[in-house]
C-alpha positions, 0 to 999 in steps of 0.5 A: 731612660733619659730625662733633662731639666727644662724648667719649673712651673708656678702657679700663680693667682695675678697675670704677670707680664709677657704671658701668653694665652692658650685658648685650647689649654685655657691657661695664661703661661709666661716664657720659661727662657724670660728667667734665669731660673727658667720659670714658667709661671701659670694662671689657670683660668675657669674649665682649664683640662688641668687638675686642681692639684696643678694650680696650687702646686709647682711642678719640676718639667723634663724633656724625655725621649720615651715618656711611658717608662715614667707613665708606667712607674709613676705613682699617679697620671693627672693629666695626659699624655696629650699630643702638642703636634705631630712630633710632641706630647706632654703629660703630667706625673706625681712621682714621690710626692713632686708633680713633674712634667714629662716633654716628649719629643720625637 
């Protein structure tokens, strides 16, 4: 298992500048590389896929090369894995009371 920091996620309430909507995700996201802190800051809107838990919560992201040893050791699944592309998937974990994004790319 291999996991690389990629950015932490903040939820917040106002649209900050330079976010992009996801219409299928119904979330506006900024660009993590737009911080030296590598932040991606997010605004849920209403009927969002995304559990309650993720809009008030930050999240710590990881880029992995096999996310089912994480799905299978953590203490909960609160969303996915859903598939990006043909390539990627994401899917979000409590793990020892943090919320953390595992990236999957093949």
């Amino acid at each position: 298992m291999a996991a690389t920091y990629m950015h932490i996620g903040i939820p917040v309430t106002n649209k900050k500048p330079g976010m992009t909507y996801n219409e299928d995700m119904k979330l506006w996201m900024s660009n993590p590389d737009d911080y030296d802190y590598k932040i991606e800051y997010l605004k849920f809107e209403e009927g969002t896929p995304f559990p309650e838990i993720m809009h008030k919560n930050p999240y710590v992201a990881y880029k992995v090369d096999d996310a089912e040893p994480y799905l299978k050791a953590a203490d909960q699944v609160i969303f996915g894995p859903v598939a990006l592309n043909e390539t990627t998937r994401i899917a979000f974990i409590i793990q020892d009371d943090a919320i953390i994004e595992l990236y999957e790319e093949k």
